[in-house]
C-alpha positions in Angstrom: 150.5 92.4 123.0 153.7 91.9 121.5 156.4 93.7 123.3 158.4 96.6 121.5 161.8 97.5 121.5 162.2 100.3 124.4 165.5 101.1 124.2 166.8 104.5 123.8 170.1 105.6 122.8 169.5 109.0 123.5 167.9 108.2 127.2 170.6 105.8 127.8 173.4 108.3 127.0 171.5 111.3 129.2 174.2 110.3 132.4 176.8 109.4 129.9 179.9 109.9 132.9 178.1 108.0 135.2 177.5 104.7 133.5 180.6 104.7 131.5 182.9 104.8 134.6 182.4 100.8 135.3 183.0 100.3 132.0 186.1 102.0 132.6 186.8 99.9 135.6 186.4 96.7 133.4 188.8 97.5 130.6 191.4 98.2 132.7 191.2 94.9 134.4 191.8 92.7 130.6 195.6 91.7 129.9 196.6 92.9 126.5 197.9 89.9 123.7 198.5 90.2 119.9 196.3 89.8 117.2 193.4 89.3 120.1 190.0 88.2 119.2 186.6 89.8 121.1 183.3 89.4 121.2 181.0 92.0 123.4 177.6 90.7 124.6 175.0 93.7 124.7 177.0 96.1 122.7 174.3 98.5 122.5 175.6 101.8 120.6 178.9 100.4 120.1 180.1 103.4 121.0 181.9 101.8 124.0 183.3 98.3 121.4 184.5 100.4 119.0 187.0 101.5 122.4 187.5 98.1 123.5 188.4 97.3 119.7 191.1 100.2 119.5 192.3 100.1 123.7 193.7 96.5 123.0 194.8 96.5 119.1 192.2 94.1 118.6 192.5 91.7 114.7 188.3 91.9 115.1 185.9 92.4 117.3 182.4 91.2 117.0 179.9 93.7 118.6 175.9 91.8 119.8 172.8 93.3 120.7 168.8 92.8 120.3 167.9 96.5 120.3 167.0 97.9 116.7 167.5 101.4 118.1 170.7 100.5 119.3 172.0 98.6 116.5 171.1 101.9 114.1 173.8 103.6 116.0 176.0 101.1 116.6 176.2 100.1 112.6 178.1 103.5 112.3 180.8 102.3 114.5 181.3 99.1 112.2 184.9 98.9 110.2 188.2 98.7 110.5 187.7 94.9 112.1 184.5 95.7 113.9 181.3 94.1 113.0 177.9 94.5 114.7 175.6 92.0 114.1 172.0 91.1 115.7 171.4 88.5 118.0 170.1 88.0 121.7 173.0 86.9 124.2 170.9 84.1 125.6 171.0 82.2 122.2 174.9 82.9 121.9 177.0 79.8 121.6 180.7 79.8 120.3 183.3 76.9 120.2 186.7 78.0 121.6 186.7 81.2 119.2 187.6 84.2 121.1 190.3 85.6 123.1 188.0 87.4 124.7 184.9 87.2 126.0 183.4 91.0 127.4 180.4 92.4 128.6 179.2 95.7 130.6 175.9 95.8 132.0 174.0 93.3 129.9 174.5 89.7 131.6 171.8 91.2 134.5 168.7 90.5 131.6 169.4 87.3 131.0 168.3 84.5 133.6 170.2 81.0 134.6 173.9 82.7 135.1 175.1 79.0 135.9 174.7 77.8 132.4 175.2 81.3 130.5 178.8 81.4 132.3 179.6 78.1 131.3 178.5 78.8 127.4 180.7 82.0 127.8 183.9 79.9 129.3 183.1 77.8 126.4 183.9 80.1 123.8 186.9 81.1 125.0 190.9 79.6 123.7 192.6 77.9 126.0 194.3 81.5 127.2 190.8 83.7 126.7 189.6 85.9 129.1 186.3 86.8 130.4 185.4 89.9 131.3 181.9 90.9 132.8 180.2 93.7 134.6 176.8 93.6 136.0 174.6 95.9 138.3 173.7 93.9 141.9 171.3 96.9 143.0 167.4 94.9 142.8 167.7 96.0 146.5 167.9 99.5 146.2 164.3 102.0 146.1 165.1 102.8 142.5 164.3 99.1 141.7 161.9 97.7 144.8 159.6 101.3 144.3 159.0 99.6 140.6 157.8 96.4 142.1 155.5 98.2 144.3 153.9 100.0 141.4 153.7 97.4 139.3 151.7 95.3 142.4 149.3 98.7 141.8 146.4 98.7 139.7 146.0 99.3 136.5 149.5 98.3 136.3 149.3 95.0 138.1 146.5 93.7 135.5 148.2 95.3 132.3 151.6 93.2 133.2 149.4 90.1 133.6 151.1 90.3 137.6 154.3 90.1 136.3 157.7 92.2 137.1 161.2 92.2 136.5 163.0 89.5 137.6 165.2 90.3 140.8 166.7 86.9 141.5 169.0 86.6 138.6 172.2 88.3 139.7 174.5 86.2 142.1 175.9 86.8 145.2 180.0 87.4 144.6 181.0 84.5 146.4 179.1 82.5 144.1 180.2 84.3 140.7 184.0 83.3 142.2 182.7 79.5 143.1 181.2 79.3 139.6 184.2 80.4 137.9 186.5 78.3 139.5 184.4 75.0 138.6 184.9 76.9 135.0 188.5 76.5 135.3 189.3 80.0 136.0 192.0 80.0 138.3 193.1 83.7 138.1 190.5 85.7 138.8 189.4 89.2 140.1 185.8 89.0 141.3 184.8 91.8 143.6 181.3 94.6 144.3 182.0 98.0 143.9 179.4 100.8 144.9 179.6 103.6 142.8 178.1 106.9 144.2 176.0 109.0 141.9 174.6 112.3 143.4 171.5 113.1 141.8 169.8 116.5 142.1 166.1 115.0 143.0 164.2 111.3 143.1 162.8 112.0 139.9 166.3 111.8 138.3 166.4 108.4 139.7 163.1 107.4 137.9 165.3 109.1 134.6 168.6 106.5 135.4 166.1 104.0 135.4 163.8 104.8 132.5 166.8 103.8 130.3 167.3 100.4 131.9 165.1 98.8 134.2 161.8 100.5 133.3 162.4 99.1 129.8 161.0 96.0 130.8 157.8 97.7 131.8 157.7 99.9 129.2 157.6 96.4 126.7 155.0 95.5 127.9 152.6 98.2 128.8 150.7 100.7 126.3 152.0 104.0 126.3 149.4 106.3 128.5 149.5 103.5 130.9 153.6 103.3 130.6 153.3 106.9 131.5 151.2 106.7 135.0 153.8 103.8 135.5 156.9 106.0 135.3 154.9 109.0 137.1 154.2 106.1 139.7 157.4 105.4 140.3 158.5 109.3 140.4 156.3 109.8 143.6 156.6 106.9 145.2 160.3 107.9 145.9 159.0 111.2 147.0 156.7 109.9 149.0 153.5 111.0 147.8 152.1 107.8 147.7 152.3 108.2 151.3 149.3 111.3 151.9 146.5 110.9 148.7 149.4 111.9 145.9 148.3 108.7 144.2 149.4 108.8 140.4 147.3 105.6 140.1 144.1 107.4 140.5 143.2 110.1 138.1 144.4 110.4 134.3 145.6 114.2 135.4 148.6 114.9 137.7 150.2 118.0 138.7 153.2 118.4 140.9 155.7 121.2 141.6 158.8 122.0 144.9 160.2 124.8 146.1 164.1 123.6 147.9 166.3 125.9 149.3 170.0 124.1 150.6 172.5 125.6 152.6 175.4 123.3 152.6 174.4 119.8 153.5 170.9 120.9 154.9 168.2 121.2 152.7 164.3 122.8 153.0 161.3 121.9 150.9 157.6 122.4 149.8 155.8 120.2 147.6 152.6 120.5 146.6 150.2 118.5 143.8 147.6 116.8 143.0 146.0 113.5 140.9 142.5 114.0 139.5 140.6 112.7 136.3 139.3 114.9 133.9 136.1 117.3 134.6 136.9 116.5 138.2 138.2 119.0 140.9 141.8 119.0 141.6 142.2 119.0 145.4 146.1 119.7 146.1 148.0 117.8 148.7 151.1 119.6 150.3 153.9 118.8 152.5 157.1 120.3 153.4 160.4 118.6 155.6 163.9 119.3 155.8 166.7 117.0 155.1 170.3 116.4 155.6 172.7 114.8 152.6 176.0 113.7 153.2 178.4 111.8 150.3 175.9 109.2 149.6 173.8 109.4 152.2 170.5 111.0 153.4 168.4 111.6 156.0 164.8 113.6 155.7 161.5 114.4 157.6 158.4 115.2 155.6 155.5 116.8 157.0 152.7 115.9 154.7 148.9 117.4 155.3 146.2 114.7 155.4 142.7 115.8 156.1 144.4 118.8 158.1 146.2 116.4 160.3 150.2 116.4 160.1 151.8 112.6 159.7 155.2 112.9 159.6 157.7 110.4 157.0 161.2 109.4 157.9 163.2 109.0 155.2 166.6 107.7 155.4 168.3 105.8 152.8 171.8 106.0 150.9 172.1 107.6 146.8 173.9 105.4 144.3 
C-alpha cells in the first residue's frame, strides 16, 4: 500500500498555544544581521516562516515541506521574499547559501542526525546560524502506549511489525559534541520540559494524532487507523487493563462521569468492545486521583468477573 499524506493543518493547529511556544523559545535565541538569508526545514503551514521571515527583516526566506495538505496552506503565505517550495528535508543539500539554517519540530522524522547536521552546517556562510528544535519525549506514555498497540493484532500484521522509530533523537550531550566537531563554537544546546495540562488521556491521543500517529495512519487503512487511535485512547485509561480491549470487536462504546474538587479528582467509567450482532457486556471501574502542576497520581478500581483489581497510576503530563 502506498502510504498517504496524513497531515492535517487543521488537527495540527487544534493546541495552536501549546506547540507554538517552543517555537517561540527558538526565535528568540537567533542573532539578528542585515539582508539575512533563511531557509526553514518542515515549514508546514508557513504560518510560523512567514514570522521568522518578518521577526528578522529577512532579504528571502525559503520555506520546505513534503505535506501536500500543508503546502496548500502554506502557498498563501508566499510573497514579499518568501517562497515555499516542495521537497523532503532528508534530500536537502545546499553549498554555503544561507545565513540561516531553522527548523521547529521536523528534524525528529528524519533518521542519521550525524550526517543530516553536518549537510545543515554545510549550507550555512561562514557566519550562519543553525537553529533547531526537536521533541526528545519517545519515553513518555503518549509515544510508548503507540508501540504497544501497534505490537497488537490486527495492527501488528497491517504495519508489516513495524513502528515509529524511537532511536533517532540524541541525547543533548551528544547534539553539543556533534556540533562542536561541526565547528560551532558558540552554542546554546539545552532540554526544556514544557508542561501542558490536558483535561483527559484522550486529548493526549488528540496531541498525538497530528504528529506521531501520522506515521501509523500512512500506513494503515482507515477502519483499521481508527481501532488504532481508539487503541491508543484506552490504553492510557487503562482499559486495556480489565477486558476494554478496542482490539476485539468492530463496535466500542465508552463514556465517564469526573467530579474534581481542587487537586482531587473522582471517576466512573464504563464501556464496552463487541462485534456486530453480538451482545455488548459493559466493563466498569471507578478511582480517584490526585493532580498536581504536571504531575499525577491515581487508583482505579476496575470490575473483572465481579472481582476488584486495583491499577496504580502515577506518571507526570507534558
Amino acid at each position: 500500500m502506498t502510504p498517504r499524506d496524513a497531515w492535517s493543518p487543521d488537527c495540527y493547529d487544534r493546541f495552536h498555544a501549546e506547540r507554538t511556544q517552543p517555537f517561540e523559545d527558538l526565535l528568540a535565541l537567533v542573532r539578528r544581521a542585515p539582508d539575512m538569508r533563511v531557509v526553514d526545514l518542515g515549514c508546514g503551514t508557513a504560518e510560523l516562516t512567514r514570522r521568522v521571515h518578518e521577526s528578522l527583516g529577512a532579504r528571502e526566506t525559503l520555506g520546505i515541506d513534503s505535506s501536500d495538505a500543508m503546502l496548500e496552506r502554506a502557498r498563501k503565505q508566499a510573497g514579499g521574499g518568501l517562497r515555499i517550495e516542495r521537497g523532503n528535508i532528508s534530500d536537502f543539500r545546499a553549498d554555503a547559501e544561507f545565513d540561516l539554517v531553522f527548523s521547529n519540530a521536523a528534524l525528529h522524522w528524519v533518521p542519521g542526525h550525524e550526517e543530516l547536521f553536518r549537510r545543515l552546517a554545510a549550507a550555512l556562510t561562514p557566519r550562519g546560524q543553525l537553529a533547531v528544535q526537536l521533541p526528545a519525549n519517545f519515553d513518555h506514555p503518549s509515544h510508548t502506549v503507540a508501540t504497544a498497540v501497534a505490537g497488537e493484532e490486527p495492527f501488528r500484521t497491517a504495519l508489516e511489525g513495524q513502528r515509529h522509530r524511537d532511536d533517532v533523537v540524541l541525547r543533548p550531550e551528544q547534539y553539543a559534541t556533534l556540533l562542536h566537531r561541526l565547528g560551532f563554537r558558540t552554542q546554546h544546546v539545552r532540554l526544556q520540559v514544557y508542561a501542558h495540562e490536558l483535561p483527559e488521556p484522550a486529548s493526549v491521543v488528540e496531541w498525538v494524532r497530528a504528529s506521531l500517529l501520522t506515521s501509523y495512519q500512512r500506513r494503515l487503512p482507515p477502519d483499521v487507523y481508527d481501532r488504532f487511535v481508539a487503541g491508543n485512547t484506552y490504553y492510557l485509561r487503562g482499559w486495556n487493563k480489565y477486558d476494554i480491549d478496542p482490539i476485539g470487536g468492530n463496535r466500542l462504546l465508552h463514556n465517564s462521569v469526573e467530579y474534581r474538587y481542587g487537586p482531587f479528582q473522582a471517576f466512573y467509567d464504563v464501556g464496552a468492545v463487541w462485534d456486530s450482532g453480538q451482545p455488548a457486556p459493559a466493563r466498569h471501574s471507578v478511582g480517584v486521583g490526585f493532580k498536581k502542576s504536571i504531575f499525577s497520581l491515581a487508583i482505579a478500581f476496575p470490575v473483572r468477573s465481579g472481582n476488584i483489581e486495583p491499577i496504580v497510576m502515577i506518571g507526570m503530563i507534558y
